[in-house]
C-alpha positions in Angstrom: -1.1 13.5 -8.0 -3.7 13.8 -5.8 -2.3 11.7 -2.9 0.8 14.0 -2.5 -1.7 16.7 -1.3 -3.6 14.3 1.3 -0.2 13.1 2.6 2.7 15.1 3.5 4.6 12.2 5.0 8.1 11.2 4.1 7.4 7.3 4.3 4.6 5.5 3.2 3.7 2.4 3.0 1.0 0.5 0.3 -0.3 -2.7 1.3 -1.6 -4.8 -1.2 0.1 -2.7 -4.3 -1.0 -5.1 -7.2 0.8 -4.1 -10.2 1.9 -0.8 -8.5 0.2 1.5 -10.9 -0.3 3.7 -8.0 3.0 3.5 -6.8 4.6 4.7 -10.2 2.4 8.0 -9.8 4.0 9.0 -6.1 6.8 7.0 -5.6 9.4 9.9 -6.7 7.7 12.4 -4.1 8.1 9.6 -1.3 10.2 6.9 0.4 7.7 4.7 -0.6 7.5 0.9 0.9 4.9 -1.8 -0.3 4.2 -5.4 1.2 1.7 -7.9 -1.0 1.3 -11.6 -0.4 1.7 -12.2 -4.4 5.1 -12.7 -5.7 4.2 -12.4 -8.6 2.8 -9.0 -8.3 5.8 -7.7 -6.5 8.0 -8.6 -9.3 4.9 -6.8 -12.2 5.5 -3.7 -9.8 9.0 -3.9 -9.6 9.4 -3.9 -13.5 6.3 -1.0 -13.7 8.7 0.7 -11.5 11.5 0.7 -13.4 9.8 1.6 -16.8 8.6 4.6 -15.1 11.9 5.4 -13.6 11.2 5.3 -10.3 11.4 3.1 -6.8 10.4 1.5 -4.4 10.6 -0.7 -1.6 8.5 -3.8 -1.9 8.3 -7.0 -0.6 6.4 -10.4 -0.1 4.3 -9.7 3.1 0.5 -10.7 4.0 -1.2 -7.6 5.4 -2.5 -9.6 8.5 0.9 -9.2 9.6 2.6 -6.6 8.0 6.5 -7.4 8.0 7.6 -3.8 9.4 8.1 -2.1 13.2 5.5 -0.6 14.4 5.6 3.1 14.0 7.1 2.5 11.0 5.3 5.4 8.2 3.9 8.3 8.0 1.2 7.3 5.6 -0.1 3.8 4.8 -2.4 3.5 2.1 -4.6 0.6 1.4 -6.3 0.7 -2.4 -9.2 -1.7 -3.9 -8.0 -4.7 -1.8 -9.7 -3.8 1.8 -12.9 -5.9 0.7 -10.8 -8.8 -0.6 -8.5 -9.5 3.1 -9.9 -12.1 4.8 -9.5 -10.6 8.3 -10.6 -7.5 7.8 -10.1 -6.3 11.8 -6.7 -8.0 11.8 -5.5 -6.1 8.8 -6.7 -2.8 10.1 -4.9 -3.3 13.2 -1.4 -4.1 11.5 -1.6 -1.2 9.4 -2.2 0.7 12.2 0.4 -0.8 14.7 3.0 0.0 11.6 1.5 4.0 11.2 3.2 6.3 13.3 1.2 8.5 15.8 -0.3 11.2 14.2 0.1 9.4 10.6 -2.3 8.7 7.9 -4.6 5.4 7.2 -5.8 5.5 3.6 -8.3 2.8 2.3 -10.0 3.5 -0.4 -12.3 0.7 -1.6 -15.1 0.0 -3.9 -17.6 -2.9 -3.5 -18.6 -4.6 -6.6 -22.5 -5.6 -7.4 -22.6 -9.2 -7.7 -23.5 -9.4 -11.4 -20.5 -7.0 -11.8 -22.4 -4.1 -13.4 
């Protein structure tokens, strides 16, 4: 998985996780953590987790105030949601209050065309 070779941290967090497709491809490599405001999609991920026998750490959390200690991971990573937080500067700054010094902030977002093409 390509994200094991950008981060060679022991514990990482994913904001916004959604159905935690992701997670299932990295979470046996890492102590892996994941906040996301949807219950719903916390309990998708959890059962995506299981099927693909592996773990992690999730919970309900809104990343405007991410519900960990600062200096918390080694690695947070932020996929297709960035665009779609309504306080942009407020969720950079709790992701980066929760990364430890020296860590890893990964967003990686896309930005749809209005007419969705």
């Amino acid at each position: 998985m390509v994200i094991s070779k950008l981060t060679p941290s022991v514990k990482v967090l994913e904001a916004l996780f959604g159905t935690g497709y992701l997670l299932t491809h990295y979470a046996a490599d890492f102590e892996v953590y994941g906040a996301n405001y949807n219950q719903k999609m916390v309990e998708i991920a959890r059962r995506n987790l299981a099927q693909a026998g592996v773990s992690a750490y999730l919970r309900h959390g809104d990343v405007e105030s991410l519900p960990y200690e600062a200096e918390s991971f080694d690695s947070v990573v932020s996929t297709m949601a960035f665009s779609g937080y309504p306080g942009g500067a407020k969720a950079t700054s709790e992701m980066r209050r929760v990364l430890k010094e020296g860590g890893r902030l990964i967003l990686i977002d896309v930005n749809y065309l209005w007419d969705g093409n």
